[in-house]
N, C-alpha and C positions, 0 to 999 in steps of 0.2 A: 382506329377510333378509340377515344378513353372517355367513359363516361362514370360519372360517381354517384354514390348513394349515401345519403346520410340517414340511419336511424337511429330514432330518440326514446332510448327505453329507460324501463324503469331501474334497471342495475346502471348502464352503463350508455354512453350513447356512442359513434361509429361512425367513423367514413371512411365508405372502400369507393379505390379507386379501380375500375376493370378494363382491360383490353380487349378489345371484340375486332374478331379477324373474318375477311369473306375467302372464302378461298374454293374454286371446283363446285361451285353450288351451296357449300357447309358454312355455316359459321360456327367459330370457335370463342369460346370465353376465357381469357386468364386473367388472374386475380393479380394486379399491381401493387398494391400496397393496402394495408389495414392500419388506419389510428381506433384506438382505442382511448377511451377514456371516463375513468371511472366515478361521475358526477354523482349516482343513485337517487335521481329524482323519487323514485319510491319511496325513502323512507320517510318524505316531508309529508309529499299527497294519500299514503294510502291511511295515514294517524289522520294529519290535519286539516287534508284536503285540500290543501294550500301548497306552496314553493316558495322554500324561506326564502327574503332577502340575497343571503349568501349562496345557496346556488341557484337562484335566480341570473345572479353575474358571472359565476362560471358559468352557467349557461351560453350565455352573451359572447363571455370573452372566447370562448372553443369556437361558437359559431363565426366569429371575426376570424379567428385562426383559421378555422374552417374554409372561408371564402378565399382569403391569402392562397393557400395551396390546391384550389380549386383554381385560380387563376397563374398559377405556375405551372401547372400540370396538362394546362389549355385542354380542358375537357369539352364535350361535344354538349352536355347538355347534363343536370343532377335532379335530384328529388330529392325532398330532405320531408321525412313521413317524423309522427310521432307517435304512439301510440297509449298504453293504458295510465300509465303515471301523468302524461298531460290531459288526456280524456277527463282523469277525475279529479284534475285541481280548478278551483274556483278561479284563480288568476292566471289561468294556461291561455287562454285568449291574450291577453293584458302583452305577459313575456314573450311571445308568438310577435302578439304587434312590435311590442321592441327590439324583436333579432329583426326581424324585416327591415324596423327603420335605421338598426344600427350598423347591420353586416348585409345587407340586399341577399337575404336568403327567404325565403318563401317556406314556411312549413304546414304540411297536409298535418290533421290530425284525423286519425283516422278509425275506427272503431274494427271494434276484431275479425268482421266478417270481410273485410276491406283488408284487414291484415293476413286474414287464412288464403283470399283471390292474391294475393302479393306474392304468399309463399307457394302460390299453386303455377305460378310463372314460371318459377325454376325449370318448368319442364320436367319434372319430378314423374310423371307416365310413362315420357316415352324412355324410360330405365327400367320400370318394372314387367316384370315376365306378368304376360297376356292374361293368363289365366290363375294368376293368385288374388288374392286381397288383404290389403294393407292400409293400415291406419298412418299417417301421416303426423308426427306429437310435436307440435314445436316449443318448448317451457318458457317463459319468460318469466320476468320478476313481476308483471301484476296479472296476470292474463296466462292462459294457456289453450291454444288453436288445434284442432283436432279434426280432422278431414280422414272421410273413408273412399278410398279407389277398390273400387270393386269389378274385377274383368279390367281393367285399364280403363273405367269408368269412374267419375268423381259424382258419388253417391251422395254422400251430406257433408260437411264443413259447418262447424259451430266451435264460437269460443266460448272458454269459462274460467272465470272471475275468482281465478286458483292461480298462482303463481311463487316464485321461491321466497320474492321476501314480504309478499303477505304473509306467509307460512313462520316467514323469519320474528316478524312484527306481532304476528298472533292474531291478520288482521281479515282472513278467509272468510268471506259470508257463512253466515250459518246456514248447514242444507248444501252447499256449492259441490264439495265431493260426493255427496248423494247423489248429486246433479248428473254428474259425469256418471258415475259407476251405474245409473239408472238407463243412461242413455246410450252408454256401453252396452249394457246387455241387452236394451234393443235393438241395437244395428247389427250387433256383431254375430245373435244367434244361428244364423244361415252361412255366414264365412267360413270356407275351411282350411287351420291352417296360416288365419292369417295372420301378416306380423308386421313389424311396426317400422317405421321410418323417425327416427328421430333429429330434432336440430337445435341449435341452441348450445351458448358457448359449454355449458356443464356437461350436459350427454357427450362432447368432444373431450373433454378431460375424461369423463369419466371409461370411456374405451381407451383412451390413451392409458388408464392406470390396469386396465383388466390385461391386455394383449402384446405383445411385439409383434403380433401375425400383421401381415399385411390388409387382409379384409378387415373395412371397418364394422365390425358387427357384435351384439352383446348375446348372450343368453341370457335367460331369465334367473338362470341358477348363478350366473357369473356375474350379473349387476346387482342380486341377492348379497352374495356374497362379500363384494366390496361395501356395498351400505352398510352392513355390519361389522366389518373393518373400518373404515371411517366414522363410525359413532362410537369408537373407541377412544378418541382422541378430541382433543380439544380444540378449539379454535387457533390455537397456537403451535400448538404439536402438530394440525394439520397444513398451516404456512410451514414449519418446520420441515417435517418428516416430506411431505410433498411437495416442496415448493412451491407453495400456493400465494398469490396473493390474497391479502388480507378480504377484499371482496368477491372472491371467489370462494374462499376456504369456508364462511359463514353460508352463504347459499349451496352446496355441493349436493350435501345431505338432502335439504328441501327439496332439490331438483331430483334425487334420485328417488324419493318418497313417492314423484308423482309420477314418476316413469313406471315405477313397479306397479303402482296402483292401476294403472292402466293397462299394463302389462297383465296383471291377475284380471282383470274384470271383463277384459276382451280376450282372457285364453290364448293369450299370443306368446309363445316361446323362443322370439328373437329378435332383437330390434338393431336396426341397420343404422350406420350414423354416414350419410353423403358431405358433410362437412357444407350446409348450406343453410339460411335462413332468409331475413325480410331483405338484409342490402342487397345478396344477391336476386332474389325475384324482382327487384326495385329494378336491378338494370337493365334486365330482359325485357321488363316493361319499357324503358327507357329505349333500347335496340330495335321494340317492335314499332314502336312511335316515330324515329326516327326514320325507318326501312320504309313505312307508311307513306310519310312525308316525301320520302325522299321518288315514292313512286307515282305521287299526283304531280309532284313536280317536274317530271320526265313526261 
């Protein structure tokens, strides 16, 4: 079976396509294929609160594309969510209604505590050893989700209104980092030990630039590290010297700003990168929907 997810973020928006295999009682997940594409609905709505015109219809025209290979790929069923860039534009409804009528796509918009249950699908527990706890960080560009498993138990789940390219734009509530680091030290006073699970496309660069080891994992002194190597460089020396793309290489920094911050304020000395976010929990949910159906119908 192949089913797809589309998510609509504020850097960039995504559709994975996945294979989901039954086999001996197990099922397996593998990842088919990734489009990417770098629209950055943030930069319009988190200033004007608005989506200009112009990517308004890139909007449009991805989502058409979108549907095209969604029907070549004869997929079983998709979800196409959006999150904090269309939550806070005034004509996010309006564009919404027009990819519906112009590419028969359907989009959830979804607010961050719907976004942290999405990422909690992954099945991100049943990988963690029983008796630690771990904070869960996933960064996005307007929003950042944050969930505590405690004992292999999911404790609290809250989003905050912190992300790379408010950070980029200058555009963070005021009090919003206080926000977390207040609520940090709440939860986390009784954990011991515990550490952090990170997702999101930056935190996967950014262990890709720390390690060649095979475990994906950072320390705090080694994501340290790199953030002040890469605040050495410019926005172009960092496309350069790293081959970054251009919307990548501007947010890298901001995203590792908020991993550290969280990292310090919850006392955690190492964050794990599983290579997962919303499109994967998207199809889990999508798998368990179908597996449902599929046993009322039987």
């Amino acid at each position: 079976m192949k089913f797809a997810a589309i998510d609509i973020g504020s850097n960039a928006i995504r559709l994975l396509f996945m294979n989901v295999f039954e086999e001996g009682g197990n099922t397996h997940f593998k990842k088919s294929s990734l489009i990417r594409v770098p629209i950055r609905l943030g930069t319009d709505t988190f200033i004007d609160k608005f989506i200009s015109p112009a990517k308004g219809e890139k909007l449009i025209k991805s989502m058409k594309a979108f549907r095209h290979l969604m029907e070549v790929h004869e997929i079983v069923n998709y979800r196409a969510c959006a999150t904090s860039a269309m939550r806070e534009a005034a004509n996010g409804p309006e564009i919404i209604r027009r990819i519906e009528e112009e590419s028969d796509i359907k989009i959830d918009i979804i607010d961050g505590k719907e976004e942290a249950s999405i990422i909690f699908d992954n099945k991100i527990a049943d990988t963690l050893e029983p008796h630690k706890d771990y904070l869960y960080v996933d960064v996005g560009g307007g929003s950042t989700e944050i969930t505590l498993f405690s004992k292999g138990v999911c404790t609290f789940s809250a989003s905050f209104n912190v992300g790379t390219i408010k950070i980029l734009k200058d555009c963070v509530p005021k009090g919003e980092f206080i926000r977390i680091k207040e609520c940090l030290l709440d939860i986390c006073p009784n954990c011991e030990n515990i550490e952090i699970i990170g997702s999101g496309g930056n935190i996967n660069r950014l262990v890709k630039l720390a390690t060649p080891r095979k475990e994906k994992y950072l320390s705090y002194k080694e994501l340290k590290n790199i953030y002040y190597d890469l605040k050495q460089y410019t926005h172009e020396e960092l496309m350069i010297h790293y081959n970054m793309n251009p919307d990548r290489a501007d947010v890298i920094i901001p995203a590792a700003t908020i991993f550290l911050s969280v990292m310090e304020w919850a006392k955690a000395e190492r964050i794990h990168v599983p290579k997962i976010g919303v499109s994967d929990g998207i199809v889990h949910q999508l798998y368990k929907e179908y597996k449902s159906n599929r046993l009322l119908i039987s």
